[in-house]
C-alpha positions in Angstrom: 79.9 117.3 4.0 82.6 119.3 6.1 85.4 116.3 4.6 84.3 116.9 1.1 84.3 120.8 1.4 87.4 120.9 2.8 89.0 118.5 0.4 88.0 120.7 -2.4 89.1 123.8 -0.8 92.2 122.5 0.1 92.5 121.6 -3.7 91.8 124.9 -5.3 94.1 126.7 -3.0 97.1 124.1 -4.2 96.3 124.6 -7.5 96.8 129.0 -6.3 99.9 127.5 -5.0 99.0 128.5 -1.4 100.6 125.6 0.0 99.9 126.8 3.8 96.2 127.4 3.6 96.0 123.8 1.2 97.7 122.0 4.2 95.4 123.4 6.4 92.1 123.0 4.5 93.9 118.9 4.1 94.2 118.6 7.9 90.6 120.0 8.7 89.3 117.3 6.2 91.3 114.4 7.6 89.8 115.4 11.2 86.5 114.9 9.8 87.1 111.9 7.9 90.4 109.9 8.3 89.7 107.7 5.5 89.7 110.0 2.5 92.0 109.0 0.3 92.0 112.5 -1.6 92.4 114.8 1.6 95.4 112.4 2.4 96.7 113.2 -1.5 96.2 116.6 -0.7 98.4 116.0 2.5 101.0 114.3 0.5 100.8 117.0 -2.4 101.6 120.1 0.4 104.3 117.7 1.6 105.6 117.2 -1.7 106.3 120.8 -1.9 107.9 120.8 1.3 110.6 118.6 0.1 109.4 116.3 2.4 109.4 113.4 0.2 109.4 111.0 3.0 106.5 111.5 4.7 104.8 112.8 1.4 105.0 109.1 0.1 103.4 107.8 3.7 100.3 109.8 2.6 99.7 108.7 -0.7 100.2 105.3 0.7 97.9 105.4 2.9 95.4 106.5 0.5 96.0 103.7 -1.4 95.7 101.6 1.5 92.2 103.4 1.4 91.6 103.4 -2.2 93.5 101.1 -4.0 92.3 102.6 -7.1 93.3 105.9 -6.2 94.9 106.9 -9.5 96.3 110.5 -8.1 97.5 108.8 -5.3 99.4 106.3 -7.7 100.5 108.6 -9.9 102.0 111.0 -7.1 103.6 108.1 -5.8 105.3 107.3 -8.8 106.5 111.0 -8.6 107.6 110.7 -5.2 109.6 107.6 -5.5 111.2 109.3 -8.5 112.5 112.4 -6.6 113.9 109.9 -4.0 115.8 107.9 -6.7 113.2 104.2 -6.1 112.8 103.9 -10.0 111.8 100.1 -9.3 109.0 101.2 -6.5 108.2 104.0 -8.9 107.7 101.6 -12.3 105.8 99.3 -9.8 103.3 102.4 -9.0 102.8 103.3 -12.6 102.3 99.5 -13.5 99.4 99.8 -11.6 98.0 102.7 -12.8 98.8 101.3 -16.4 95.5 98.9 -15.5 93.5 101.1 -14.2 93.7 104.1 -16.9 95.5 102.2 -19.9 96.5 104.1 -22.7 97.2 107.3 -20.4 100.5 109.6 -22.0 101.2 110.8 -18.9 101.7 107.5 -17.6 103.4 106.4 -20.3 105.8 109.5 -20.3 106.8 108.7 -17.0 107.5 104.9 -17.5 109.8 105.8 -20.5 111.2 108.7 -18.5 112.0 106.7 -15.6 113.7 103.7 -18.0 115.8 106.6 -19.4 117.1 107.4 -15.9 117.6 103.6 -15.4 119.9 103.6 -18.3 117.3 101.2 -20.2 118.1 102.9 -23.5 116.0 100.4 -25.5 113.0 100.0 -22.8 112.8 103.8 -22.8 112.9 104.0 -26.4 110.0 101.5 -27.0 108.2 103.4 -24.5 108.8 107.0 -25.7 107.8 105.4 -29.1 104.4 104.3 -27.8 103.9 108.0 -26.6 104.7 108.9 -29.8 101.6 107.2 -31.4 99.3 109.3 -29.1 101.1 112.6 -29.1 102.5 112.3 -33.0 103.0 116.3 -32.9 104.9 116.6 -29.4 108.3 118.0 -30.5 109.9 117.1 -27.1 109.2 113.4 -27.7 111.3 113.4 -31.2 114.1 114.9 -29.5 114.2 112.8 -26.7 113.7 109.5 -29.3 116.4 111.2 -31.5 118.9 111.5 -27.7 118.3 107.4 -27.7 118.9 106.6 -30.9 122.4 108.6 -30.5 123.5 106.6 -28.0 123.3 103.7 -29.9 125.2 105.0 -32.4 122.1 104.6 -35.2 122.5 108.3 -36.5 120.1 107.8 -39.2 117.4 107.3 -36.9 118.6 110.0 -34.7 118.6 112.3 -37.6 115.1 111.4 -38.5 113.4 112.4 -35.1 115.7 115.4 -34.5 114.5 116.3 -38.4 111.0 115.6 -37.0 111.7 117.8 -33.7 112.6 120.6 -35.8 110.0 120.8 -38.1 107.5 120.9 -35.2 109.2 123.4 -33.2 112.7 125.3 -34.9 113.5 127.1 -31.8 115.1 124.3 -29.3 118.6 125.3 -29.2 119.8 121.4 -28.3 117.8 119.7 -31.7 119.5 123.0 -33.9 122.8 122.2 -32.3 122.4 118.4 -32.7 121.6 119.0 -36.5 123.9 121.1 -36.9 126.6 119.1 -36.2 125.2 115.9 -38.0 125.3 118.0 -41.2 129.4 118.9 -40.5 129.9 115.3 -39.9 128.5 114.7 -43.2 130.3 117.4 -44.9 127.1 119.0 -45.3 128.2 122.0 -44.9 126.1 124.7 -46.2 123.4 122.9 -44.7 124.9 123.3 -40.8 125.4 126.7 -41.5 122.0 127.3 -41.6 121.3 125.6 -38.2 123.9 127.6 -37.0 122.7 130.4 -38.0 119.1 129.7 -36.4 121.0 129.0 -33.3 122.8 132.4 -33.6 119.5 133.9 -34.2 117.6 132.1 -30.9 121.1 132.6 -28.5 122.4 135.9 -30.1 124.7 136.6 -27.4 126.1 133.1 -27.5 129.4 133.9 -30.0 129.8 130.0 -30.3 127.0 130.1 -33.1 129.0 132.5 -35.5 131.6 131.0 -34.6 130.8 127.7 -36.3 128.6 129.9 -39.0 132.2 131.1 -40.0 133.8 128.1 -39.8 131.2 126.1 -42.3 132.0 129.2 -45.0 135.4 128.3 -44.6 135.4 124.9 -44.8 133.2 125.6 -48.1 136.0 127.5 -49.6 134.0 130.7 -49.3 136.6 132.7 -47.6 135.5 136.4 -48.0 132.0 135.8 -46.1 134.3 133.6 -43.4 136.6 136.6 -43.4 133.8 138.7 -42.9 131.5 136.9 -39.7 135.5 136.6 -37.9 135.7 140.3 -38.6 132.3 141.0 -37.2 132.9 138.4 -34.3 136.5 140.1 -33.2 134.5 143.7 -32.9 132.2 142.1 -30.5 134.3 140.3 -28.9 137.6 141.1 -29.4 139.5 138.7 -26.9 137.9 135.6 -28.1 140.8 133.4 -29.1 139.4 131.2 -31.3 138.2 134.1 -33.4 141.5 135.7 -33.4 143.2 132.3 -34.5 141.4 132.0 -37.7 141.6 135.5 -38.6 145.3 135.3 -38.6 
């Protein structure tokens, strides 16, 4: 009884983010009971936040060795192989887990996050497409499908998610950006501006976004508004180059 109470408390004071009393509350439990594979997560989690990743990974380890079914164990491991740059040991950890909680998007976030890091553009892909089907309205996971498909060059498809990303959330400064751009390349310009101009309106202090707001009026023809967000631009910032250049 003293192993599970102690377990628990070390728990809830982790999740208070009192790391010294959650180590302590881990240690009492392990004294009590050496083979409990959640007091020894608990030992690896305070670790964890320690930066000790080393001995942080013997923990959950040996927890496993305990419980091979351990999923928090696995799934820390995963983590902890990640932050010490073992994508293989850390795939081989979440493989695991893959059969014992199938179907998991955490899991599967982390295998497509961790192929990403590999450089397995299309592995990372497929797998960020799978978490796709479970999380359909998870703006983050267009983006970073859209990122993938950019790298290959397949801007069509990259356009579709980033489209997607928007929709779901119009505030992420990298998907405006990304848009907005796509839309110049296409000649599209009235189009960007209005990314730009949502970019100008989440990073106001950024000059960069009127910049290219400016820039799309002028490359429509409309020169009095152009003439106009330069002249507003130069009384802000009045020794920004690039902003004196086309005003001349």
């Amino acid at each position: 009884m003293m192993a599970i109470a102690s377990t628990n408390i070390s728990f809830l004071y982790f999740l208070e983010q009192d790391y010294k009393n959650s180590d302590k509350y881990a240690e009492i439990a392990l004294e009590y009971d050496r083979y409990n594979a959640k007091a020894l997560v608990n030992k690896g989690n305070c670790l964890f936040m320690k930066n000790d990743f080393r001995k942080a990974k013997e923990c959950y380890l040996e927890a496993i060795g305990v419980a091979a079914d351990c999923i928090e164990a696995l799934y820390n491991l995963s983590l902890v192989n990640k932050r010490l740059n073992s994508f293989h040991d850390a795939l081989i950890a979440l493989d695991k887990l893959q059969t014992i909680v199938d179907k998991n998007p955490e899991v599967i976030y982390q295998i497509a996050s961790l192929h990403d890091m590999m450089n397995n553009t299309k592995l990372a892909r497929k797998w960020f497409v799978i978490l796709l089907t479970y999380c359909p309205n998870d703006p983050s996971i267009h983006a970073r499908i859209g990122g993938l498909y950019a790298l290959d060059q397949d801007e069509s498809q990259a356009f579709h998610h980033y489209n997607q990303s928007y929709k779901l959330l119009p505030i992420n400064i990298e998907t405006i950006a990304w848009l907005g751009i796509y839309n110049v390349k296409q000649g599209i310009y009235d189009k960007a501006r209005t990314y730009f101009e949502r970019a100008s309106q989440v990073q106001p202090k950024e000059v960069k976004w009127k910049l290219m707001v400016a820039s799309c009026y002028r490359r429509m023809n409309d020169l009095d508004k152009s003439l106009k967000i330069y002249e507003e631009i130069y009384q802000e910032n009045p020794e920004n180059l690039e902003c004196l250049r086309f005003l001349v």
